[in-house]
VEXTIMI-300742 format. One record per residue (C-alpha): residue number from 0; residue in three letters; x, y, z. Coordinates in pm, 1 decimal. Layout:
% VEXTIMI-300742
<NUM, ALA, <X, Y, Z>>
...
This chain:
% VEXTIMI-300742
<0, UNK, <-842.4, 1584.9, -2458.8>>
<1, UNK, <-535.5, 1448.2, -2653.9>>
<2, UNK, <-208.2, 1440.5, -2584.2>>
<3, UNK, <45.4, 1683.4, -2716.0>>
<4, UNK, <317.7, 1544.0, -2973.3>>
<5, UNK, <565.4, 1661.6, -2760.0>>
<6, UNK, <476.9, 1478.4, -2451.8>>
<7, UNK, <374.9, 1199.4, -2609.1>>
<8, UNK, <731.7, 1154.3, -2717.7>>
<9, UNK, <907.2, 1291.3, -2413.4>>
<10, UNK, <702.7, 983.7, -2233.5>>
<11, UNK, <789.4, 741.0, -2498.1>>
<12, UNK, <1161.8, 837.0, -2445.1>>
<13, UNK, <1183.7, 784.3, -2086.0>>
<14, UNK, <979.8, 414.8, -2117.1>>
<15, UNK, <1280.6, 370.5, -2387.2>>
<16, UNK, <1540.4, 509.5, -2137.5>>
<17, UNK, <1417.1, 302.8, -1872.7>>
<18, UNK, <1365.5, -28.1, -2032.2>>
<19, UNK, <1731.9, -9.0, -2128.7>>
<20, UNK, <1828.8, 62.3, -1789.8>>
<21, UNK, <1631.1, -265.7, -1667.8>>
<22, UNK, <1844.2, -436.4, -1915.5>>
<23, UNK, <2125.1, -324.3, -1719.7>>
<24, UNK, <2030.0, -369.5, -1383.2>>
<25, UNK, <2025.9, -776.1, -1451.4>>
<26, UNK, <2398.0, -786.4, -1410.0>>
<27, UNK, <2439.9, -588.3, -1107.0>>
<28, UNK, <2558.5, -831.5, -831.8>>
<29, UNK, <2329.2, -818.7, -454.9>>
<30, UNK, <2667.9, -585.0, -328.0>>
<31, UNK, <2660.3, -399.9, -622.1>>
<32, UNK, <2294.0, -277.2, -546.0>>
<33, UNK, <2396.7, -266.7, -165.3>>
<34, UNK, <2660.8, 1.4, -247.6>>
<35, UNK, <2487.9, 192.9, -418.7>>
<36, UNK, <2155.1, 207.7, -183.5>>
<37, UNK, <2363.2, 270.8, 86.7>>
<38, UNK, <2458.5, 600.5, -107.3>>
<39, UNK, <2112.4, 695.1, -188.3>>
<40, UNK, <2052.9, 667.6, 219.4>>
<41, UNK, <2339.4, 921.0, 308.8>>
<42, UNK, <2295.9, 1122.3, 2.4>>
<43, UNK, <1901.3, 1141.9, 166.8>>
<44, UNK, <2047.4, 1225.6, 541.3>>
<45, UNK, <2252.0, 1514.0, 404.0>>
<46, UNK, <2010.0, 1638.9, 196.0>>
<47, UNK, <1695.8, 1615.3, 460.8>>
<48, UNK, <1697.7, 1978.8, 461.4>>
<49, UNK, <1616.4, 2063.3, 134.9>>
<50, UNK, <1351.3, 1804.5, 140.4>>
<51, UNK, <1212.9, 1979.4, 443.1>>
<52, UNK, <1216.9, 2311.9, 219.5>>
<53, UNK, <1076.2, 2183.4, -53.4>>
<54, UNK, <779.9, 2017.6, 138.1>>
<55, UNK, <698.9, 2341.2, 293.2>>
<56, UNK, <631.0, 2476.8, -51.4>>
<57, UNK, <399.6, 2197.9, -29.6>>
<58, UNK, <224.0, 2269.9, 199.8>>
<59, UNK, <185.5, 2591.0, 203.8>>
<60, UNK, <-28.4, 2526.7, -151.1>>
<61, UNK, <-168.7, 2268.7, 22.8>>
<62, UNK, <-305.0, 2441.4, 330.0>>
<63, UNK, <-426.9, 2718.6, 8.0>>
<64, UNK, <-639.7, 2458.7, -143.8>>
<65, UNK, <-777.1, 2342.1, 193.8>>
<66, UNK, <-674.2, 2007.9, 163.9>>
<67, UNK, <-847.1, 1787.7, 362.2>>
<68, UNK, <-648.2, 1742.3, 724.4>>
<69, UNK, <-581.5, 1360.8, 608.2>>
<70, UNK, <-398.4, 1454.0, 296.3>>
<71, UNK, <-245.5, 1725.6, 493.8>>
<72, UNK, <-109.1, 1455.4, 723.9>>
<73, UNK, <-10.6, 1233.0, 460.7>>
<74, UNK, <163.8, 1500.7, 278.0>>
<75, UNK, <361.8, 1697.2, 542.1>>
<76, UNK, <721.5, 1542.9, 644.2>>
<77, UNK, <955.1, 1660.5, 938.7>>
<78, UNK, <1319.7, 1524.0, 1011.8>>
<79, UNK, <1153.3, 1222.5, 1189.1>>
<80, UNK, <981.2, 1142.2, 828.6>>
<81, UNK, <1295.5, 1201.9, 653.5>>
<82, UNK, <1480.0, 987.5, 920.0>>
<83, UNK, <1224.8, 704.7, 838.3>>
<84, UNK, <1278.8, 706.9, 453.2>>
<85, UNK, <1675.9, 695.1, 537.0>>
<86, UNK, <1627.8, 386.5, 780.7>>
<87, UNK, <1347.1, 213.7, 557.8>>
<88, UNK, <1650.5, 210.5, 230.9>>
<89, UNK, <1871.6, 72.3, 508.2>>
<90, UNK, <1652.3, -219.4, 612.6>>
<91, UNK, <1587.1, -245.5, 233.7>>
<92, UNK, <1983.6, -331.1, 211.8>>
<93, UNK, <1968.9, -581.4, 498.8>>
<94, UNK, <1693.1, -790.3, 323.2>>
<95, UNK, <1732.6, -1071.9, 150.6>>
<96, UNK, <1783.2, -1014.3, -276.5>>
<97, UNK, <1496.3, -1171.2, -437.3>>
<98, UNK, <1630.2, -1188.2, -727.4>>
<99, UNK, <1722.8, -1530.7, -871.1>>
<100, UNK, <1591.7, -1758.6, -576.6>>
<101, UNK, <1487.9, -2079.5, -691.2>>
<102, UNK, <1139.3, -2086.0, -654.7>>
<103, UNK, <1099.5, -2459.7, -798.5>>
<104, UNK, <1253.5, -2767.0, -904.0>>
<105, UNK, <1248.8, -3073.6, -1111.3>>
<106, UNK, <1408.3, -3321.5, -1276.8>>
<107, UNK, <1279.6, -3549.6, -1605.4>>
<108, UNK, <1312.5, -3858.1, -1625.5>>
<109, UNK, <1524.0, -3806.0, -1925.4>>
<110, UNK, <1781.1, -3592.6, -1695.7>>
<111, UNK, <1670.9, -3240.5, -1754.7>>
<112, UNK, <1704.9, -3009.8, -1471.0>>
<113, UNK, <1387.7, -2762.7, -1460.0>>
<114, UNK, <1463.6, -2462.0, -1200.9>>
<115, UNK, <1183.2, -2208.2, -1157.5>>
<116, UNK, <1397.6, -1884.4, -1102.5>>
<117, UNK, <1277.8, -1551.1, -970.0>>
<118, UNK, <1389.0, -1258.4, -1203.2>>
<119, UNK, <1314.0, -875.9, -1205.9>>
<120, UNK, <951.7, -812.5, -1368.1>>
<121, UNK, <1149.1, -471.6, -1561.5>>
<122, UNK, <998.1, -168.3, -1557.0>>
<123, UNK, <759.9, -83.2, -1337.1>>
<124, UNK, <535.5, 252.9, -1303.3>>
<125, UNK, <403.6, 385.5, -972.9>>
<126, UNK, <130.9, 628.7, -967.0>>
<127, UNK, <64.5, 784.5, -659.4>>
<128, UNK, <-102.3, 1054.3, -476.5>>
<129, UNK, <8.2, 1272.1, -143.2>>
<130, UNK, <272.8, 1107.4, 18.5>>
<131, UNK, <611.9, 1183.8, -53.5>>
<132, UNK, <787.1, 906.0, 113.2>>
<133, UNK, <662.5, 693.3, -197.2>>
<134, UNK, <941.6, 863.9, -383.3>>
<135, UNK, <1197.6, 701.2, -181.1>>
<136, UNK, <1031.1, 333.5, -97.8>>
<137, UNK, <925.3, 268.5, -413.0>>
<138, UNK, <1230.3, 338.4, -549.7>>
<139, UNK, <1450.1, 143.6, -348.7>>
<140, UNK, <1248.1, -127.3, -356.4>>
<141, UNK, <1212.4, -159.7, -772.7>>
<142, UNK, <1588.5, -94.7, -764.3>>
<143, UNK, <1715.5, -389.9, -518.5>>
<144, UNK, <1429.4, -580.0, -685.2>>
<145, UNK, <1600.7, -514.5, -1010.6>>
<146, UNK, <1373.1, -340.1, -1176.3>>
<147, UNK, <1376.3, 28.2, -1356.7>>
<148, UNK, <1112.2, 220.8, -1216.0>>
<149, UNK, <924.4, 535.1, -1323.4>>
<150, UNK, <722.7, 733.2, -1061.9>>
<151, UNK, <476.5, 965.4, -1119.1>>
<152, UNK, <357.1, 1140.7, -774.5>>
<153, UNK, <63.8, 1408.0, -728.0>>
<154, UNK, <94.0, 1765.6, -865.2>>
<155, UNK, <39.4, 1821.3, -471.1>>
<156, UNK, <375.9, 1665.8, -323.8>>
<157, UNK, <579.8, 1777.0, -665.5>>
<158, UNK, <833.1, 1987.0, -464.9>>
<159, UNK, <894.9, 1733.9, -175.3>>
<160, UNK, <872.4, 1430.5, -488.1>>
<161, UNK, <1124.2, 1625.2, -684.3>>
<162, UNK, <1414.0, 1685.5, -377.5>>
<163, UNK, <1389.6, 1366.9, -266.6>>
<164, UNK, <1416.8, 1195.1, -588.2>>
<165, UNK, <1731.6, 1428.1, -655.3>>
<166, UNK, <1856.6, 1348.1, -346.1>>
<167, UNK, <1825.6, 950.4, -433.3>>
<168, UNK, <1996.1, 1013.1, -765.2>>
<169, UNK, <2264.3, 1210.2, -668.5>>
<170, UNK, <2376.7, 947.6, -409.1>>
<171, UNK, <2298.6, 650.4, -640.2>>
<172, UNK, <2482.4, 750.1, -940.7>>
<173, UNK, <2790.9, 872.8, -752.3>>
<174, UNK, <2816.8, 471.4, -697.8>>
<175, UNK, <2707.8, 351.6, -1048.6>>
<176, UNK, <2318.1, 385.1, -1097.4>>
<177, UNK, <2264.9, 288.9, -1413.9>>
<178, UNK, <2084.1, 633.2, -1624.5>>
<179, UNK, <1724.2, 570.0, -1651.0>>
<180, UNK, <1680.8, 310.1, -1329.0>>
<181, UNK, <1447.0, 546.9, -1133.5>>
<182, UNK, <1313.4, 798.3, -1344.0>>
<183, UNK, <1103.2, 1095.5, -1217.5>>
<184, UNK, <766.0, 1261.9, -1418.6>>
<185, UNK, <820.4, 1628.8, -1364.5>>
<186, UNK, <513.7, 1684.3, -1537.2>>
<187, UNK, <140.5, 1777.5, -1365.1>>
<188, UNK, <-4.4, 1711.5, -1673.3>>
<189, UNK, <-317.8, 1485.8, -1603.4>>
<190, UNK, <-217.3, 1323.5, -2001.8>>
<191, UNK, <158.2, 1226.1, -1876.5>>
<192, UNK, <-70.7, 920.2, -1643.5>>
<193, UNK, <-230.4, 802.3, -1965.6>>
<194, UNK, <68.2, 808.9, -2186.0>>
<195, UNK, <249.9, 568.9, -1898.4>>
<196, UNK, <22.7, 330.4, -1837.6>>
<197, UNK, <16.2, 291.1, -2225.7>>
<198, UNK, <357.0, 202.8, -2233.3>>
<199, UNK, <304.8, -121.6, -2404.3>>
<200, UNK, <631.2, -284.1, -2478.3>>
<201, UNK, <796.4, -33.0, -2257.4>>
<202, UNK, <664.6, -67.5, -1937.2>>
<203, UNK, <556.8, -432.9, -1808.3>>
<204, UNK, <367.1, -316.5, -1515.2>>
<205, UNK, <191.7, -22.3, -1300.3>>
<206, UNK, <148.4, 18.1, -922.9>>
<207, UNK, <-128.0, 299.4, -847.9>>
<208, UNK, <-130.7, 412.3, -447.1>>
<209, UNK, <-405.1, 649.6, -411.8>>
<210, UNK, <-773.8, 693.5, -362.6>>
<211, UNK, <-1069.4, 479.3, -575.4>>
<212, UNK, <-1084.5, 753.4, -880.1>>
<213, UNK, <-716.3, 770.5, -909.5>>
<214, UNK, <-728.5, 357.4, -976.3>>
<215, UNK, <-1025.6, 348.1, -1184.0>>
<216, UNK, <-899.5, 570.7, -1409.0>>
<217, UNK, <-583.9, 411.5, -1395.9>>
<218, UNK, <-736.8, 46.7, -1470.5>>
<219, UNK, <-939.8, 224.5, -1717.2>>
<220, UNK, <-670.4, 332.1, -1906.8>>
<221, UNK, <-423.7, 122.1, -1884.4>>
<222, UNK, <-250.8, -142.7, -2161.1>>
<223, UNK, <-35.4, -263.8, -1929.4>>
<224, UNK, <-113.2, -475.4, -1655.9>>
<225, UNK, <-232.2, -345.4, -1322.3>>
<226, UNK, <-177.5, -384.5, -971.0>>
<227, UNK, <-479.5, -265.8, -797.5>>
<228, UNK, <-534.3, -153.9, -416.3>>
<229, UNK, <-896.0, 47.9, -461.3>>
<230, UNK, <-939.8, 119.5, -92.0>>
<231, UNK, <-901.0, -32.8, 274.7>>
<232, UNK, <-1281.7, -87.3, 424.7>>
<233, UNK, <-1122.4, -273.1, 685.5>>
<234, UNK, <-1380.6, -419.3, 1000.0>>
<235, UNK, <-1346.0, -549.1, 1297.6>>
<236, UNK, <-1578.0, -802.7, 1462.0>>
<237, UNK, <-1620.5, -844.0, 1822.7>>
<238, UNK, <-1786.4, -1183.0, 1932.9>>
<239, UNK, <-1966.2, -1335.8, 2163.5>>
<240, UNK, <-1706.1, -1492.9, 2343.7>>
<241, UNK, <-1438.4, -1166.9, 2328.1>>
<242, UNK, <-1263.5, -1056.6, 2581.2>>
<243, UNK, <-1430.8, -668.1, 2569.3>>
<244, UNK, <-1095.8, -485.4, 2731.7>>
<245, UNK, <-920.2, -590.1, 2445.7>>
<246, UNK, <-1145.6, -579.3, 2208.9>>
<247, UNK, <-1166.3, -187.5, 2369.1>>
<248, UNK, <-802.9, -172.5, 2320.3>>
<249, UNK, <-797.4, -297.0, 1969.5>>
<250, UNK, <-1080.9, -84.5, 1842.0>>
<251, UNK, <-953.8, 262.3, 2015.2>>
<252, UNK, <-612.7, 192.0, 1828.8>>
<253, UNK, <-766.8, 49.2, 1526.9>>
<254, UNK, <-1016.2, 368.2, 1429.6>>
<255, UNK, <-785.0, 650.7, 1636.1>>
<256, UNK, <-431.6, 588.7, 1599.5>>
<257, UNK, <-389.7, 715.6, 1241.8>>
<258, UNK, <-712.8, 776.5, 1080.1>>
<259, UNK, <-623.5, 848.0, 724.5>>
<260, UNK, <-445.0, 538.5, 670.1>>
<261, UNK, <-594.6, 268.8, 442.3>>
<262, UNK, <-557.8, -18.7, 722.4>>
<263, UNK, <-761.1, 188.8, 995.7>>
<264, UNK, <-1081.3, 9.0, 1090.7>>
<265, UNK, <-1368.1, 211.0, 877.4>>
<266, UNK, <-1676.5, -56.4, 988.4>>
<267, UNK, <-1730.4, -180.3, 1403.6>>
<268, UNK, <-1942.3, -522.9, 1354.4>>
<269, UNK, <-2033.5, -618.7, 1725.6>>
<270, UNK, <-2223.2, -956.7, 1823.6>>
<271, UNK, <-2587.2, -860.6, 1967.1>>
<272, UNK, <-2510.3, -1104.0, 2255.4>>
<273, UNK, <-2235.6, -814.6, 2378.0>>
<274, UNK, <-2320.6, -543.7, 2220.5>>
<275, UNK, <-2492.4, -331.6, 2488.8>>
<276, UNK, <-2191.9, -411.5, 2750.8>>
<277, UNK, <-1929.1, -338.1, 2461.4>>
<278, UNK, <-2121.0, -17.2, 2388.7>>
<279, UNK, <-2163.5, 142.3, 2682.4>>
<280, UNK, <-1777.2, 148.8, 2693.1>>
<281, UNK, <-1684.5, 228.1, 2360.7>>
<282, UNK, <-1947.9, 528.9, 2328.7>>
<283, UNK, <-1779.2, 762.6, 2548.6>>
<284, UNK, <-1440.0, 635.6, 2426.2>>
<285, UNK, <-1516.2, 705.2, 2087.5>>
<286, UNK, <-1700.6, 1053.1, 2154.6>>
<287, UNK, <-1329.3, 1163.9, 2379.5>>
<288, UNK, <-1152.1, 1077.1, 2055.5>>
<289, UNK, <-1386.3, 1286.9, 1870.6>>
<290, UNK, <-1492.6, 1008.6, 1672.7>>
<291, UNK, <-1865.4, 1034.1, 1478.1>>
<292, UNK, <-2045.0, 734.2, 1501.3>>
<293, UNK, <-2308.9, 579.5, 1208.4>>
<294, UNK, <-2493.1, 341.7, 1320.8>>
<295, UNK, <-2740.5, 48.3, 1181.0>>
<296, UNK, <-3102.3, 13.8, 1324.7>>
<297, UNK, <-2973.6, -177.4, 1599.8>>
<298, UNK, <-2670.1, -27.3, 1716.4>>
<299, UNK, <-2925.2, 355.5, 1752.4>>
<300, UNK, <-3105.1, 167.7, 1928.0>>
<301, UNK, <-2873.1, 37.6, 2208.4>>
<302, UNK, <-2659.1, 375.7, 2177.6>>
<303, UNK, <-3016.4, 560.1, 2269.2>>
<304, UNK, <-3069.3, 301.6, 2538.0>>
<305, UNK, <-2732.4, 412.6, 2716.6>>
<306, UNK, <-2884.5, 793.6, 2641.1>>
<307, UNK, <-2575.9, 869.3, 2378.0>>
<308, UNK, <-2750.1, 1097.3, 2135.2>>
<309, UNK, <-2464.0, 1135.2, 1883.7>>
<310, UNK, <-2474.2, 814.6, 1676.4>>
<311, UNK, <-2651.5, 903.5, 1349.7>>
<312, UNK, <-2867.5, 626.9, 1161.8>>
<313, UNK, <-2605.8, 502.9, 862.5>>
<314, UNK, <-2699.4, 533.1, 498.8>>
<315, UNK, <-2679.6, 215.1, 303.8>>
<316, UNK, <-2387.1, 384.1, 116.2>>
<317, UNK, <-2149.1, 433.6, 463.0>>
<318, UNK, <-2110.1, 98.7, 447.5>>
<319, UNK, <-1889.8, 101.6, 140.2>>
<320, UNK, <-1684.4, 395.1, 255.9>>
<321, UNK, <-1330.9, 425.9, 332.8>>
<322, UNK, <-1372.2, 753.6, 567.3>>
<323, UNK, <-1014.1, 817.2, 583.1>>
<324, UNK, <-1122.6, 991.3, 884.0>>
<325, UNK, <-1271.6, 972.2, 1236.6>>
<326, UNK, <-1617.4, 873.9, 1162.7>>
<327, UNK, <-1640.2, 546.1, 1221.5>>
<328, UNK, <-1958.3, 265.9, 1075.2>>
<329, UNK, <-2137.3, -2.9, 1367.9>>
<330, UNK, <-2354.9, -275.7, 1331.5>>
<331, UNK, <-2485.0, -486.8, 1547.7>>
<332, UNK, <-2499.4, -863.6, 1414.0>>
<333, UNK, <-2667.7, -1149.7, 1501.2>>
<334, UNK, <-2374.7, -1361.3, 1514.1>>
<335, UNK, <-2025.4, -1459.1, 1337.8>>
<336, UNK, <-2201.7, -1562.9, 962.1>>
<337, UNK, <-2403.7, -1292.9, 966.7>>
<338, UNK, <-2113.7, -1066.6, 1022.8>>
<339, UNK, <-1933.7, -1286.1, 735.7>>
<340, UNK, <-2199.7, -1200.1, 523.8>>
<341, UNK, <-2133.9, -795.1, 588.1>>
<342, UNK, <-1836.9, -798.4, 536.0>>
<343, UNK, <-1856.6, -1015.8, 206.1>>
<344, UNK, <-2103.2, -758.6, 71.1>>
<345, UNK, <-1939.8, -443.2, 165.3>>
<346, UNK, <-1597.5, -528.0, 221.4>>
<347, UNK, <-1325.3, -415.3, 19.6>>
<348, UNK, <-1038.0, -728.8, 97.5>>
<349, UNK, <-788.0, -574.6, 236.2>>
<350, UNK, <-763.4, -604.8, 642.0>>
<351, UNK, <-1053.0, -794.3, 879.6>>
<352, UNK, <-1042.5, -833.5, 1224.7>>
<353, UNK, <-1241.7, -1072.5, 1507.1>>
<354, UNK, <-1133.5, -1019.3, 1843.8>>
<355, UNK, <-1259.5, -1361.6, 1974.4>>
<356, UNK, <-1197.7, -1599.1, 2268.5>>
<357, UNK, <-1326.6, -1897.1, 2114.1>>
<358, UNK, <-1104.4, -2102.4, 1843.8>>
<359, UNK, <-1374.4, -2199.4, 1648.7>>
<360, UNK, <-1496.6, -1848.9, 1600.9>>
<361, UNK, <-1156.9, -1756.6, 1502.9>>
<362, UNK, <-1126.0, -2032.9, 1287.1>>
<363, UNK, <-1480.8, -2006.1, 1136.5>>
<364, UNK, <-1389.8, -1635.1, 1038.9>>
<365, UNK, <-1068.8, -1686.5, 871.3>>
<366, UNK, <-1217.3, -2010.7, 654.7>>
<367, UNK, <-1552.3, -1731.9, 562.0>>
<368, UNK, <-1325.4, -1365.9, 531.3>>
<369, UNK, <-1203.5, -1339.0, 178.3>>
<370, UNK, <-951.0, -1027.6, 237.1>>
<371, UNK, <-587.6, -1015.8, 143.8>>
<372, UNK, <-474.4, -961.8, 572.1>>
<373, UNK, <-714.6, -1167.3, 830.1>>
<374, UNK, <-629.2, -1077.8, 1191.5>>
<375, UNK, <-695.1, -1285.8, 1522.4>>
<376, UNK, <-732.6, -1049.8, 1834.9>>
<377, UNK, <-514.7, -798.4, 1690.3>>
<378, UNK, <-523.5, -409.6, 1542.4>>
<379, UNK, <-577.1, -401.7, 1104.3>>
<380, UNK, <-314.5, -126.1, 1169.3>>
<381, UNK, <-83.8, -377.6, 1141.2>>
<382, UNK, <-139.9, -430.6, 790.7>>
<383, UNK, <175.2, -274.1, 649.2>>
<384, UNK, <537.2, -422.0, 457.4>>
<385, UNK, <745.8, -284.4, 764.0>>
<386, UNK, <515.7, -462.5, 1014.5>>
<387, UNK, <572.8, -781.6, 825.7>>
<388, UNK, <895.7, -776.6, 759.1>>
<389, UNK, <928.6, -710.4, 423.7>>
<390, UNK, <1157.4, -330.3, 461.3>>
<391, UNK, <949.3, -55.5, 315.4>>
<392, UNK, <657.2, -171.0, 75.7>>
<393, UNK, <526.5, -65.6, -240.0>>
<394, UNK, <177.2, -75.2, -165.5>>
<395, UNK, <-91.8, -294.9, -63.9>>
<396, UNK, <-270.0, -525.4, -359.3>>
<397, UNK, <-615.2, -654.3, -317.4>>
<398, UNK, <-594.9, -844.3, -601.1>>
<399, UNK, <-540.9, -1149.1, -583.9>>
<400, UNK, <-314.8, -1201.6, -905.1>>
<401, UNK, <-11.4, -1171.7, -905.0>>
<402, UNK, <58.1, -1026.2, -531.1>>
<403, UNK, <-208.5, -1012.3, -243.2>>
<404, UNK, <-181.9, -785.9, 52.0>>
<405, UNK, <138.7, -626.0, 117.1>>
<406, UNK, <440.9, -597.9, -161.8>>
<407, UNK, <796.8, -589.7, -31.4>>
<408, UNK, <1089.5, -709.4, -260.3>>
<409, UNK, <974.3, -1097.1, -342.4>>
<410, UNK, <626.9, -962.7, -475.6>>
<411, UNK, <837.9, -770.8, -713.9>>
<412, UNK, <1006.9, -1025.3, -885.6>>
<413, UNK, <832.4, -1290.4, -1130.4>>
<414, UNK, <988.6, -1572.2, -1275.6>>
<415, UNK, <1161.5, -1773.4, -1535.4>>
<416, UNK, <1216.2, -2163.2, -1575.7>>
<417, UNK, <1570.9, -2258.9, -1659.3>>
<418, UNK, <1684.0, -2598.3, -1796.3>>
<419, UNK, <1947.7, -2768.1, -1816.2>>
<420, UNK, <2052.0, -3064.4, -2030.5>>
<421, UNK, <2340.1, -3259.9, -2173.0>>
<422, UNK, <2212.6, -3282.5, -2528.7>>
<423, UNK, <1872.1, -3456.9, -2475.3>>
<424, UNK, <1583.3, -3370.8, -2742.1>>
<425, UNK, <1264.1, -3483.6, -2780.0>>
């Protein structure tokens, strides 16, 4: 299927619109970009009811199409959501600008001065699926970041996207937004994706947040560099020497808490030397949280031992799956490596947990687990820009080029090297 002439060009004009604007957004000072967030938060406050409306709309579609009860939760907002976008542009304007730190220095012998100087990347796209509050954080972010940013969100959320980007707008310009900073695809057109992320020239680089076929296709398609987060099959590990009531804890929050989140534990690796004490707690804990259980050869085994009929045998393919739901994947291991060596096959890089009493254990697993968040008797949940302190976050990369692991402001920035000299030449 091609692309129409018409929005072929309507995408080429706002790339055009919004690579001028980056232009712009250079010369804005750290208060300049203060003021003018701080609008965008009240202008969101006082508008939180239209929002609410237009997310009803939502998911009232939503609830038509039977949406999954995941994307239902990811998609719905209430004032408490709303009330989180307003704060998460407010702790955006207490951080730190990123935007010409000096990342570098040095100093030739013939007297040169060579900075290294962070600088806005320009014009970034976000695809994304579901979740409305994307509208606001990735906005917010780009923009004290310094760069222009176009969003594209789901056909599904285009209601909830659409008031809440009007709502940013309509604050932000009242205090000087530059036209064309945070543009807004009011298109459901499947072609409008395409057209973006062949922006060449226009746009210098995409963020996708969604499930695996969204950023395939995405990747597949693109011109323009990528930023990929394909999906979160995050484990946890309990060893030999773990303290099992935490490792309880950990588990029941790391699975339950919020299922359909990308850092929820999808994959329960427990060491055989525990695993029938460990299991004969966390089956009924798992079956009151209505969790289904797959298990490996081993892990039936024990769970029939203990007379818990519901864990089914896994298929070789649940291994590789982000549920995004309250089925959770267990294996019982032989030891640490051997758990290593799971989740080096079927991991995904993004969040891996041991709970583990022993120092060496913990320090043999983060020297072996190749993921962009490595956690030390803690919940993956954690695994999130707010929880680290970086304000809201764009997303979560697991590559490993340019950004790894969560993006706040400084993994929006790139750089330039800036010299100084009195006249030398070589």
């Amino acid at each position: 299927m091609s692309t129409s002439p018409d929005l072929k060009q309507k995408m080429l004009a706002i790339g055009e619109k919004a690579k001028a604007a980056a232009r712009k957004l250079t010369l804005l000072t750290t208060a300049d970009k203060n003021r003018i967030l701080q609008q965008m938060a009240e202008s969101l406050a006082a508008s939180a009811q239209l929002v609410l409306d237009a997310n009803a709309l939502d998911m009232n579609e939503a609830r038509k199409a039977d949406l999954s009860a995941s994307l239902l939760d990811r998609l719905e907002l209430d004032q408490n959501r709303i009330n989180a976008m307003v704060q998460g542009i407010k702790d955006v304007i207490a951080l730190d600008d990123p935007v010409g730190r000096k990342l570098g220095n040095f100093q030739h012998k013939n007297g040169l001065i060579i900075d290294r100087m962070a600088v806005p990347i320009g014009v970034i796209g976000i695809i994304y699926e579901s979740r409305p509050n994307v509208t606001a954080d990735a906005a917010v972010l780009c923009f004290k970041a310094g760069n222009a940013v176009i969003l594209r969100g789901g056909k599904e959320a285009q209601h909830s996207n659409r008031a809440i980007a009007e709502a940013l707008l309509k604050g932000g310009e009242k205090a000087g937004l530059v036209k064309g900073a945070i543009e807004l695809i009011d298109t459901a057109d499947r072609e409008a994706v395409r057209e973006l992320v062949q922006l060449t020239g226009k746009v210098d680089l995409i963020i996708p947040r969604g499930g695996e076929s969204l950023i395939k296709a995405v990747t597949e398609m693109a011109h323009v560099p990528v930023i990929k987060h394909y999906k979160g099959v995050c484990h946890t590990y309990v060893d030999a020497s773990a303290d099992l009531d935490m490792a309880l804890s950990i588990c029941e929050n790391a699975k339950c808490q919020r299922p359909g989140v990308c850092n929820a534990m999808e994959t329960l690796l427990i060491h055989q030397g525990v695993a029938t004490d460990f299991m004969e707690r966390l089956l009924p804990l798992m079956k009151e949280n209505g969790v289904e259980l797959r298990g490996n050869t081993r892990a039936c085994e024990i769970a029939t031992s203990l007379s818990f009929r519901q864990m089914k045998p896994a298929d070789e393919s649940d291994w590789d799956r982000e549920y995004l739901d309250l089925i959770l994947s267990v294996a019982v291991v032989e030891d640490l490596d051997a758990a290593a060596e799971h989740i080096a096959k079927h991991g995904s890089q993004h969040s891996d947990a041991i709970i583990a009493d022993s120092t060496t254990a913990q320090a043999r697993f983060v020297q072996q687990v190749d993921a962009s968040a490595v956690y030390i008797n803690a919940s993956t949940r954690f695994t999130d820009g707010g929880e680290f302190g970086m304000g809201a976050e764009i997303g979560i990369s697991t590559d490993k080029l340019h950004a790894r692991g969560p993006m706040g402001l400084n993994e929006l920035n790139t750089y330039k090297y800036v010299i100084r000299g009195e006249g030398q030449i070589r």
